[in-house]
C-alpha positions as CSV (number, residue, x, y, z in Angstrom):
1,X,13.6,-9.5,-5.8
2,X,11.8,-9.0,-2.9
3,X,11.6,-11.8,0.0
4,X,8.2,-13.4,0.4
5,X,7.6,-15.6,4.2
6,X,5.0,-17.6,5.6
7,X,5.1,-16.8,9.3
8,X,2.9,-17.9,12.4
9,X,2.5,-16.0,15.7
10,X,0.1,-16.6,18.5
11,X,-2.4,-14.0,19.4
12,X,-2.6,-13.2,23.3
13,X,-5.8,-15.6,23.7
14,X,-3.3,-18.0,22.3
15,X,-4.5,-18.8,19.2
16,X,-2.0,-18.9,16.4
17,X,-2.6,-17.0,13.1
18,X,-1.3,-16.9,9.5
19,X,0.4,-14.5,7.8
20,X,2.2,-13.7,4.9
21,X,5.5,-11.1,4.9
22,X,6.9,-9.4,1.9
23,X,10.8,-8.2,2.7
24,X,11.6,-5.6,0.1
25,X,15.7,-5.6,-1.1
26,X,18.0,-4.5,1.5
27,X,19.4,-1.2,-0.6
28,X,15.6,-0.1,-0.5
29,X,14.0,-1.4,2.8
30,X,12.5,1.5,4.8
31,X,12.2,1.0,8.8
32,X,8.2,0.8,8.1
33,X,5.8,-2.0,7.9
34,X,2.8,-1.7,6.1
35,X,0.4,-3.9,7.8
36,X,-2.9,-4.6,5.5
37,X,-6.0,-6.1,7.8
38,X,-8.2,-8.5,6.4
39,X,-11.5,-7.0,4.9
40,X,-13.8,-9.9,6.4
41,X,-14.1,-13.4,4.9
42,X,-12.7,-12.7,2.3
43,X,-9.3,-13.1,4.6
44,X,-5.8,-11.9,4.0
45,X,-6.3,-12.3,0.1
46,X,-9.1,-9.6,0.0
47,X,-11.5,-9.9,-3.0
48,X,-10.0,-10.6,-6.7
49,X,-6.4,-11.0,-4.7
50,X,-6.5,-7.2,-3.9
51,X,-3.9,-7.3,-0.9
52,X,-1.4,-9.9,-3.0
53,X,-1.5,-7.0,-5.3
54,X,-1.0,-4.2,-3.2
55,X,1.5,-5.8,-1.3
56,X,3.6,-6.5,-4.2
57,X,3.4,-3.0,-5.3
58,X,4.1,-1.3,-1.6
59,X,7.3,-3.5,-1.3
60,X,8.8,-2.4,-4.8
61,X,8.0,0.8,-2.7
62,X,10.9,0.0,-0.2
63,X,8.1,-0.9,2.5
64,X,7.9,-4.5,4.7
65,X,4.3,-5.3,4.3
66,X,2.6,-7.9,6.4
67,X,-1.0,-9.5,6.0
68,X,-2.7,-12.0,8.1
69,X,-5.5,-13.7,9.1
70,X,-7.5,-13.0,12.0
71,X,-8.8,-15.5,14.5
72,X,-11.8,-17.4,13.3
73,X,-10.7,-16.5,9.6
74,X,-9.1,-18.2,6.6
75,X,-6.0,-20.6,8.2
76,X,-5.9,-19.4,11.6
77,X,-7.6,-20.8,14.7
78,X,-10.5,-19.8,16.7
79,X,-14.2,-19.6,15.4
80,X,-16.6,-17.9,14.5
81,X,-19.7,-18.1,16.7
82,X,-22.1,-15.9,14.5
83,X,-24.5,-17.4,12.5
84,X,-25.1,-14.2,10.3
85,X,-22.1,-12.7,8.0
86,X,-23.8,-9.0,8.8
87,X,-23.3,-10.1,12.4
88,X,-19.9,-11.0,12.2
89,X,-19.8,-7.5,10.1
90,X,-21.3,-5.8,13.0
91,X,-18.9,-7.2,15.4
92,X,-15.7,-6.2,13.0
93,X,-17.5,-2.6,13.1
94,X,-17.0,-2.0,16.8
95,X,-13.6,-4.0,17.4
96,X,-13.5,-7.0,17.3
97,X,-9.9,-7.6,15.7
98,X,-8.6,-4.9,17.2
99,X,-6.6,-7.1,19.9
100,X,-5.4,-9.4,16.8
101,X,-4.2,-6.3,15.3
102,X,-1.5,-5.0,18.7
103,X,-1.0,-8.3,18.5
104,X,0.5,-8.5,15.2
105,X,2.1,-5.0,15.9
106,X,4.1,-6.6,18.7
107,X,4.8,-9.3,16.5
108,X,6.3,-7.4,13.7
109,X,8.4,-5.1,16.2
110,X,9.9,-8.1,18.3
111,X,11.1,-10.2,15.0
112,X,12.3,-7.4,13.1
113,X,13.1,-4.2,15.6
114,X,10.4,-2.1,13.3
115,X,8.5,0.2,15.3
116,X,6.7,2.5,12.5
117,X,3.7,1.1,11.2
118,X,1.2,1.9,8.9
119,X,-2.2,0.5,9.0
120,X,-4.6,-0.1,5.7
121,X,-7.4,-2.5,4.7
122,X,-10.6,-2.2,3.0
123,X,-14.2,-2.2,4.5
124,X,-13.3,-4.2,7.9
125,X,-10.0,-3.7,7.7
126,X,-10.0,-0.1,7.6
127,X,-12.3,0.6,10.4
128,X,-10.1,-2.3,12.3
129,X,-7.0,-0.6,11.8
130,X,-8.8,3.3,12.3
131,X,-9.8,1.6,15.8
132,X,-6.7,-0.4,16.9
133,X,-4.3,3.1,15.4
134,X,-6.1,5.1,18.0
135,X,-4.6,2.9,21.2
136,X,-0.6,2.2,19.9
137,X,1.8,5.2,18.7
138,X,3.6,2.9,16.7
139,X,0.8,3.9,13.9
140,X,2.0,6.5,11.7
141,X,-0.7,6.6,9.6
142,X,-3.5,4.7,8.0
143,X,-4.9,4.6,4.3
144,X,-8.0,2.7,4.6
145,X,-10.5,1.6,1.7
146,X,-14.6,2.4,2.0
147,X,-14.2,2.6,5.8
148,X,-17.5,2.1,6.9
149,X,-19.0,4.7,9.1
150,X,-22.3,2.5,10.2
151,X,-23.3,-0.3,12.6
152,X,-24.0,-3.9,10.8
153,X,-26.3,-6.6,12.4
154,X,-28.7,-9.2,11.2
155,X,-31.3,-6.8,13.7
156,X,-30.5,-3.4,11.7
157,X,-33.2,-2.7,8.7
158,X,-30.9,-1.4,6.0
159,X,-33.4,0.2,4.5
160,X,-34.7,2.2,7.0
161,X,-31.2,4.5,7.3
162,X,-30.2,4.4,3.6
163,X,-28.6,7.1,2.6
164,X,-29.8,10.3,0.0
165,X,-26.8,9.0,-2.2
166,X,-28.1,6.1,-2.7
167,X,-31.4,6.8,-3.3
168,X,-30.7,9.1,-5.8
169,X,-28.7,6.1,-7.2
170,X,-32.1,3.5,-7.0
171,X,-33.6,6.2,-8.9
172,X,-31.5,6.8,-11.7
173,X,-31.5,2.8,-11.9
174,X,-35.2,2.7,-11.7
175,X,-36.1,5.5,-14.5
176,X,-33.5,3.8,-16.7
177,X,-35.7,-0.1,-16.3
178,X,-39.4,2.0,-16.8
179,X,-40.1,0.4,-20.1
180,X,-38.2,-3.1,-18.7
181,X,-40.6,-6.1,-19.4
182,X,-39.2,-7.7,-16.2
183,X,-39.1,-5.3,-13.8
184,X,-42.5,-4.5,-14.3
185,X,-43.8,-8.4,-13.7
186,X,-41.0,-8.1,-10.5
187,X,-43.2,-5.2,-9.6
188,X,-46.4,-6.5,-10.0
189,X,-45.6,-10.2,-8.4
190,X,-44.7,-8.3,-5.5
191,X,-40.7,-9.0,-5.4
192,X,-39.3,-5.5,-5.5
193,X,-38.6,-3.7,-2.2
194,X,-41.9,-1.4,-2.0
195,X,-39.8,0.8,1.1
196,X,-37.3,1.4,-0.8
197,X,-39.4,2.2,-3.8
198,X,-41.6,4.7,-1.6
199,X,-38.0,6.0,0.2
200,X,-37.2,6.7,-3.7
201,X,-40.5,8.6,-4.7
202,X,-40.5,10.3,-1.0
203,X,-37.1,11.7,-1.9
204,X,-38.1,13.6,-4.7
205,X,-40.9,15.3,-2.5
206,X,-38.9,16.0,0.3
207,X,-36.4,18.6,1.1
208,X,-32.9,17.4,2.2
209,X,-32.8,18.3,6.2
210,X,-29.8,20.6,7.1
211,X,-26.7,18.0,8.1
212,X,-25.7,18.2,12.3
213,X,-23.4,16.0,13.9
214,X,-24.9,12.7,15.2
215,X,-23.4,13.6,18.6
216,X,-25.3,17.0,18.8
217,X,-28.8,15.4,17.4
218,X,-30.9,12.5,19.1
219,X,-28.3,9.7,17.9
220,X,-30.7,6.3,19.5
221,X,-32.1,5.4,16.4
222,X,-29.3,5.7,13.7
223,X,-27.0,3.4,12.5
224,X,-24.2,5.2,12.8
225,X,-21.1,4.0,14.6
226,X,-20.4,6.3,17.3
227,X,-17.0,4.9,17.6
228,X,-15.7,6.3,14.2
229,X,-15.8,9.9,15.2
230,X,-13.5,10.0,18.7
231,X,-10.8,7.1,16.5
232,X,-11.0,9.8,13.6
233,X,-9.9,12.4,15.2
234,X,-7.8,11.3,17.7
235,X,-5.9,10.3,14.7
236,X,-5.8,12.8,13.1
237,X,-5.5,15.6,15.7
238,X,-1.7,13.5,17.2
239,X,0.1,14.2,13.6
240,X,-0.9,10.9,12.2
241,X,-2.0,10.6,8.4
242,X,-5.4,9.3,7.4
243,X,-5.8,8.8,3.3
244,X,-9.7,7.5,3.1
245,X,-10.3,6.5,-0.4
246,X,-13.5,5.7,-1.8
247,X,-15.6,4.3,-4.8
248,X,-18.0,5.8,-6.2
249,X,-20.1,3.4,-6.8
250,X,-20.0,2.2,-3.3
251,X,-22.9,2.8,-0.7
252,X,-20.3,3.9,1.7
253,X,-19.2,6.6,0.5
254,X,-22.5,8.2,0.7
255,X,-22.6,7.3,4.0
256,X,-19.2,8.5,5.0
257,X,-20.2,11.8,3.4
258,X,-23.9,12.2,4.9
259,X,-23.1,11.2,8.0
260,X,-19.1,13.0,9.1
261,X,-18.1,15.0,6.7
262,X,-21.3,16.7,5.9
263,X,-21.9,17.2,10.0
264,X,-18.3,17.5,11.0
265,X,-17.4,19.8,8.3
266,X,-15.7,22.6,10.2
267,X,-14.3,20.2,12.5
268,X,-12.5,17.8,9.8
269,X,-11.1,21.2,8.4
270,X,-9.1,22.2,11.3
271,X,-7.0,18.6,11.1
272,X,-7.0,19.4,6.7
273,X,-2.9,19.0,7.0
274,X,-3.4,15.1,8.4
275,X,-6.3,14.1,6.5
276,X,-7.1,13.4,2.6
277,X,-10.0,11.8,0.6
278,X,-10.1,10.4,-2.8
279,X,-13.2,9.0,-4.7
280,X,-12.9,6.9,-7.3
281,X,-14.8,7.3,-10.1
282,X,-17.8,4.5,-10.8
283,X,-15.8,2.0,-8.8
284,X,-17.2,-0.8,-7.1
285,X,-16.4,-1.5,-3.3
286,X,-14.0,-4.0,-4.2
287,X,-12.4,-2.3,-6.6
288,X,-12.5,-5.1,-9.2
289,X,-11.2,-3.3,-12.3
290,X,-8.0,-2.9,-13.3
291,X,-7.9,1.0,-13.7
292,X,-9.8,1.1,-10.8
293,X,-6.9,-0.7,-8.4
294,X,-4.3,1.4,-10.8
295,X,-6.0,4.9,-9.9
296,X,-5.9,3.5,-6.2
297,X,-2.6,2.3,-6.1
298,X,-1.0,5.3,-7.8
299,X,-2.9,8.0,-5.3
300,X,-1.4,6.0,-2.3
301,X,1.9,6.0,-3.7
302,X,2.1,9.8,-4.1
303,X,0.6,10.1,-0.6
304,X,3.2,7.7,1.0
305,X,6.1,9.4,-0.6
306,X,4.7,12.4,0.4
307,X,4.7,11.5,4.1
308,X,7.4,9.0,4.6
């Protein structure tokens, strides 16, 4: 049986934070910690328990695995000054527990001498630990969950840089509802999204535009996160693993698609040895279905004991 610790440590503003360490058996410990970074407010349990889960599983793998809250979040101190979640979101998106993250990095190699570590969380967590990989070569590798690749805010219209996935998705949803009692009186009472709606009909007039790279188009009024691009590769081009794994279901991996790997396409395939991509099938973002955390779980076990 594998050991399971409640353990403290102060962040370097000072501010303690929780966390919970799983110590696999001594005859199959591996000198590498498997650090999984809170997804939001939904803290270190992630939805439906995801990380208990995981973590359970990665430590029959041989691997320490350590999840915490950040500040502000779940049990640890601090606050959260936003009054918006998609502010808070926004913040996450360009950083913000980056520190927390080297903090806990330190932490682990301090306590327990281990100096590999591999970084992994879903939505926020997985841009978090793409972002804080970039600065510490301690990170091995990272397998992140529906990284996003925009900006959040309570000030960014959503609508106006939806994706082509998606829309083709709104209109599969909308031809299935035409002869729907209800969405016609939503329609007609004036409470369905009439941008969205004319986004969906534009779509089917318009020709897709030929994908470029943000960086080589005029980039001031997208919502994409500048960031992602220099952490991605910087990753990937200093021998470091990246397993991205998406639903299919999920927004963001339209996103991911239409804005990087679309534009970057020739770039992403010179790193091809350091960098895989799985979709899940009709999964949701949280991965809430049993097969769903199953296909996840058993793709990232074949990558780990593939690399390490």
């Amino acid at each position: 049986m594998h050991e399971l610790k409640t353990v403290t440590f102060k962040n370097r503003n000072g501010l303690k934070l929780f966390g919970i360490l799983e110590v696999p058996d001594k005859n199959r410990e591996k000198d590498i910690c498997i650090i999984l970074l809170s997804p939001g407010v939904k803290t270190r349990v992630a939805p439906h328990r995801l990380y208990w889960k995981m973590s359970h599983l990665l430590c029959e793998l041989g691997y320490s695995v350590f999840r915490f809250d950040f500040y502000g979040l779940g049990d640890s101190e601090g606050e959260i000054e936003e009054e918006f979640v998609a502010d808070l979101y926004g913040s996450v998106a360009v950083g913000r527990y980056k520190e927390d993250t080297l903090d806990a990095i330190d932490w682990i190699e301090k306590n327990f001498g281990i100096k590999k570590i591999i970084l992994s969380g879903l939505c926020g967590g997985a841009i978090t630990g793409l972002l804080a990989g970039v600065s510490d070569d301690r990170v091995i590798g990272l397998f992140g969950l529906g990284v996003p690749v925009s900006l959040y805010g309570s000030n960014i219209d959503k609508t106006k840089y939806i994706s082509q996935g998606q829309l083709k998705d709104l209109r599969g949803g909308y031809f299935s509802k035409i002869f729907d009692f209800k969405s016609w009186a939503r329609l007609l009472m004036f409470k369905s999204d009439f941008r969205v709606i004319g986004k969906v009909l534009m779509q089917l007039i318009n020709k897709p535009k030929k994908k470029v790279p943000p960086a080589e188009s005029d980039n001031s009024d997208s919502d994409f996160n500048t960031l992602f691009v220099p952490a991605f590769f910087h990753m990937a081009s200093n021998s470091r693993h990246l397993l991205l794994i998406y639903s299919g279901g999920d927004r963001l991996g339209w996103e991911f698609k239409e804005k990087f790997s679309e534009p970057y396409q020739e770039k992403i395939k010179q790193h091809s040895g350091n960098y895989e991509i799985h979709d899940i099938e009709k999964a949701n973002h949280i991965l809430s279905a049993p097969e769903w955390q199953k296909e996840m779980m058993d793709y990232i076990t074949v990558w780990l004991n593939r690399y390490y």
